[in-house]
N, C-alpha and C positions, 0 to 999 in steps of 0.2 A: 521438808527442808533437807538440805544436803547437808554434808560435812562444813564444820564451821557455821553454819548459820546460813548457806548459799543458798539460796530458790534452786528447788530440783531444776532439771529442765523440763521442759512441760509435755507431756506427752510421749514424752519415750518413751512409757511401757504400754502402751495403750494402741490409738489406730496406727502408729505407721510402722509399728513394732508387731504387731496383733495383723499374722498373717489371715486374708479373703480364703476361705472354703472351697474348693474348685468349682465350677459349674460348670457342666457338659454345654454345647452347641445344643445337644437335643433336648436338656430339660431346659433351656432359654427359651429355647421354640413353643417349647409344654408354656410354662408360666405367661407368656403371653396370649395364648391361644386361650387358658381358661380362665383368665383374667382382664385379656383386652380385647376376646372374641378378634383377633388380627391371627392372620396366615402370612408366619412371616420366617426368611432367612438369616440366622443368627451369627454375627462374626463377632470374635473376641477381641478387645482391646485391650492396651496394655494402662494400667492406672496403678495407682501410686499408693491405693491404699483399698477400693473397693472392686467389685467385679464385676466388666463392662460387657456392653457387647453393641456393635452395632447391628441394626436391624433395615434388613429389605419387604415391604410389604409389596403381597402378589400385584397391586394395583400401581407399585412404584413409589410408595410413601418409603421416607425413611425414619427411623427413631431410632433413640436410643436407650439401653435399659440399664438401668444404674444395681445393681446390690449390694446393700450397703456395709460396709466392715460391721462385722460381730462389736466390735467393741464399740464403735461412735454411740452418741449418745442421742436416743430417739429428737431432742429436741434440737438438735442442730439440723437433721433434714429437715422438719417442718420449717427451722427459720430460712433454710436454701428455698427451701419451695415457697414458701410465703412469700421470700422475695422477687425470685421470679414472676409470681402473679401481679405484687404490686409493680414489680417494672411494666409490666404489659398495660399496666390501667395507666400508669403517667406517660407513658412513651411508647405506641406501642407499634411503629416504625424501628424500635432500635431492635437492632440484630442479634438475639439473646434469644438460647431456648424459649421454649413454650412446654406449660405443665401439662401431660396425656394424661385423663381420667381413665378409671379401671370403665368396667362396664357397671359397677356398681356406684360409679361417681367420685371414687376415692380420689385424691392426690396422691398417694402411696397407701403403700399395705404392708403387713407382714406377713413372713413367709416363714414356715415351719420346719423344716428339716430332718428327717432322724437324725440323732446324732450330734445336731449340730445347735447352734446354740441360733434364737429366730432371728433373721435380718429383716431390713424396711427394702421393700423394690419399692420403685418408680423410672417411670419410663417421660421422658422428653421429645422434643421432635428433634429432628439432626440437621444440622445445617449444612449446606454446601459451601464449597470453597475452598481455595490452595491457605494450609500452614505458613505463616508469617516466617515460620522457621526454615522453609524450603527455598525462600523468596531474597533477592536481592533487594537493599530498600535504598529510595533514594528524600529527598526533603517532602515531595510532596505526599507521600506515603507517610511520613512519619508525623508531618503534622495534620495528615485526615485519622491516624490513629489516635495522637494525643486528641482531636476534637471529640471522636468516639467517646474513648472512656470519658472526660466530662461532662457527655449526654447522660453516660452510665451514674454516673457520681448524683446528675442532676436530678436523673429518674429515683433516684436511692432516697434521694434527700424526706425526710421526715418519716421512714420506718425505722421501727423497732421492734425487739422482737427479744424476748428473754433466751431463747436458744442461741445464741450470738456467744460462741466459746471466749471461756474468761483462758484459757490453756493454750491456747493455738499455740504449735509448734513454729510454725510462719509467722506471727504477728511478731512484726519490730517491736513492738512495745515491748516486748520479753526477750528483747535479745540478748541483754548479760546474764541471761540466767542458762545461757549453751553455754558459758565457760569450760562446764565439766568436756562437754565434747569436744573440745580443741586438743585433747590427747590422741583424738585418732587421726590427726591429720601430722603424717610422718616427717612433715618437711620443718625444720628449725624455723627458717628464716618464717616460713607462711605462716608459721602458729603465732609468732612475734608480730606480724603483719596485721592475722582477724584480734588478736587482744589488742593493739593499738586501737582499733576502731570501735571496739566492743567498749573500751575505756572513754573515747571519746564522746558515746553515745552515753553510757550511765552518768558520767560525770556534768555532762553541758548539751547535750541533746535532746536528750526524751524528759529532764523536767521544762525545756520549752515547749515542745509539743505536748505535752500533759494540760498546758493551759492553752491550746490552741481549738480550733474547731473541728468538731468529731463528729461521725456519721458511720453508717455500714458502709464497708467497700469493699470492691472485688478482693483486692488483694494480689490477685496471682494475674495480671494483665501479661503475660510472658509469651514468648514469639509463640510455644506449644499450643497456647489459647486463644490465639486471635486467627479467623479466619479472612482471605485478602479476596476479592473479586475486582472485575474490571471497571472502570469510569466511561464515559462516554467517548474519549479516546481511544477507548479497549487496552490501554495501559492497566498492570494491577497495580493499582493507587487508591481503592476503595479498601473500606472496611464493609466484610462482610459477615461475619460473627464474631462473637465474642461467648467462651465457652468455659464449663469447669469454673463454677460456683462453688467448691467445695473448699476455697477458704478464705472466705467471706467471714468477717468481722468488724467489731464496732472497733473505731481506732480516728486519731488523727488524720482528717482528711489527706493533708499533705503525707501521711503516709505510703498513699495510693500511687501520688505521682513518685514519689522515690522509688518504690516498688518496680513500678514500669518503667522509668527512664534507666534505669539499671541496664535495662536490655537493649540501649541503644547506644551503649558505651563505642565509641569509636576506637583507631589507632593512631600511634602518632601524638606530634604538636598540640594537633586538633581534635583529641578524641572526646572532647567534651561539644564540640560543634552538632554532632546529631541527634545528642540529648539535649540540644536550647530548643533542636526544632521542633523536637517532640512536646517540649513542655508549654515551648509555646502557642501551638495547635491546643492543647489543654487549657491554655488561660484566655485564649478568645473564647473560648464561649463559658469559663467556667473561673474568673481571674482570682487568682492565688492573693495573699494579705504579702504585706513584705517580712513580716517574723517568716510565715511560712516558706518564701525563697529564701530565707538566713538557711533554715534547717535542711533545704532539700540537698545538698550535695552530699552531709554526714548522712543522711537517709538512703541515697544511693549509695553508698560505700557497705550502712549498712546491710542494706540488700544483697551484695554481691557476697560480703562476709556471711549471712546465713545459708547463702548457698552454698558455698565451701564448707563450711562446716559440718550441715546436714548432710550433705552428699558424703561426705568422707565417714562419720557415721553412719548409714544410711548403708554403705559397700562393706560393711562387717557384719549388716547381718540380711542382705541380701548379695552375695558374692556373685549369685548368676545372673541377677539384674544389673550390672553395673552398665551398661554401656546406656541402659534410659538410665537411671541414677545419674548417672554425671554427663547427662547432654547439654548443660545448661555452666557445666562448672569452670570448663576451658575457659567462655568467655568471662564467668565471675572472674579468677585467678589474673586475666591480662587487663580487666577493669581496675581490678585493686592495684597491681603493679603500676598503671598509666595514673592513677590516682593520687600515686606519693607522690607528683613532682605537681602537686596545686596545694596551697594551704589551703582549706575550708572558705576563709575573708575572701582570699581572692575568688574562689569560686563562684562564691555568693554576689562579688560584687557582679560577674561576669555574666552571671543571670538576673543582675537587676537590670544593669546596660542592655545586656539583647534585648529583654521583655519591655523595656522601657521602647525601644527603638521600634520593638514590633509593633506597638500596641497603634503608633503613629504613623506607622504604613498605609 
């Protein structure tokens, strides 16, 4: 507990604070070779908390190898990886890694270190496809997105798994409990702006969604995680992955969608018009309850406030990572601004009326 009686924040001393070990190109190569029997080239990527790398196999395969922050807690990769399996037995068309066995048939291993304190690898297949973040999007793109993730949501449905973090730094659920970190975020008016909304959410938010319907979910559907490929027009308007399961928890369904429509914040008048389309691609195949379109606009809001937040703590104790740190925070900062000129009522009714009007097209 913090001062006063505040819920610490969750996780900030721990994995996103608890810097990754270095790993060389050449021992990546090593660990795969005498673990996955694969002859493969290692590239490093950049991740937020564990130490990546992508991988070229001589024969053309690609994977990816994950190692996992010193500090996570062994049972949160089992429940990633668990999931992963069971998505592939209920859906196994949808465009989500796939778990590589060692040569010994493991799902992951741990790995010893001198020196260092042991992590979990595991390795994934790597999916092909252009960054949603690269991409210009237009309706039809956003509502074969939003369909996607309610495949995802659908494949989810009826796992559980006790490694499912009660802590998640990302999980809305705990979002007034980042109060303490709105010190680092230097601007008056902003810090006025994520507490309005942090207010709004403990006060009249999250005890509606406390009694609403909950499930494991992505969580992090954000442009960096979604991969886009072509339709039969050769337009990119497909989904073609969906990536970075690492924070994944059990939460209010409609969680999931505030999460993600977050990132489709418009400009303007109308910057709510390409988050109706995205939700509404979400609700053909996957249709929301009406409590949970009451809740989804304060969920987007608060989406975009945790990003602000984290990210501005987040640049005080990685000062050389800032520019991945805050690639996602521009658009948070111009969503919460477009966002003061809707009440919550009106936005909700705005999304009963489209959804209403889609549903009979």
């Amino acid at each position: 507990m913090g001062e006063g009686g505040a819920m610490a924040p969750p996780q900030t001393s721990t994995v996103l604070s608890t810097p990754a070990p270095p790993v060389s190109k050449a021992r990546a190569e090593a660990i795969i070779r005498d673990h996955y029997g694969l002859d493969v080239e290692a590239f490093p990527l950049i991740g937020e908390r564990d130490s990546n790398f992508r991988l070229l196999a001589r024969d053309g395969r690609e994977f990816l190898l994950k190692i996992v922050n010193p500090a996570e807690d062994a049972a949160v990769t089992d429940f990633q990886t668990e999931a992963l399996l069971y998505i592939a037995r209920g859906d196994a068309d949808l465009p989500v890694p796939r778990v590589v066995r060692t040569q010994a048939g493991e799902a992951y291993f741990w790995l010893d270190e001198p020196g260092q304190l042991p992590r979990l690898v595991r390795v994934l297949t790597y999916l092909p496809g252009t960054p949603l973040a690269k991409l210009e999007r237009g309706p039809a793109l956003r509502r074969n997105l939003g369909a996607g993730l309610a495949r995802l949501d659908l494949a989810l449905q009826g796992f559980a798994h006790e490694g499912s973090p009660a802590d998640l730094l990302w999980d809305l659920t705990h979002a007034p409990s980042l109060r303490p970190l709105v010190v680092h975020i230097e601007d008056e008016d902003r810090r006025a702006l994520v507490t309005a909304v942090l207010d709004r959410l403990e006060a009249h938010t999250l005890p509606l969604t406390a009694g609403l319907r909950t499930q494991v979910i992505h969580n992090d559907f954000n442009p960096s995680n979604i991969l886009v490929g072509p339709g039969s027009a050769g337009e990119l308007d497909q989904l073609a992955g969906i990536i970075d399961f690492g924070d994944m928890v059990r939460a209010p369904l409609v969680n999931e969608v505030g999460v993600s429509a977050s990132y489709h914040i418009g400009e303007g008048a109308g910057f709510l018009e390409p988050v109706k389309q995205f939700v509404a691609g979400y609700n053909r195949i996957l249709p929301l309850q009406d409590e949970e379109i009451g809740c989804l606009f304060d969920l987007i809001c608060g989406r975009m406030t945790l990003t602000a937040i984290i990210t501005a703590w987040r640049c005080t104790l990685e000062p050389d990572n800032r520019d991945y740190i805050l690639r996602n925070a521009g658009r948070a900062w111009a969503g919460l601004a477009a966002a003061r000129s809707l009440l919550p009522n009106q936005a909700a009714d705005e999304f009963h009326l489209y959804l209403s009007k889609d549903r009979l097209s």
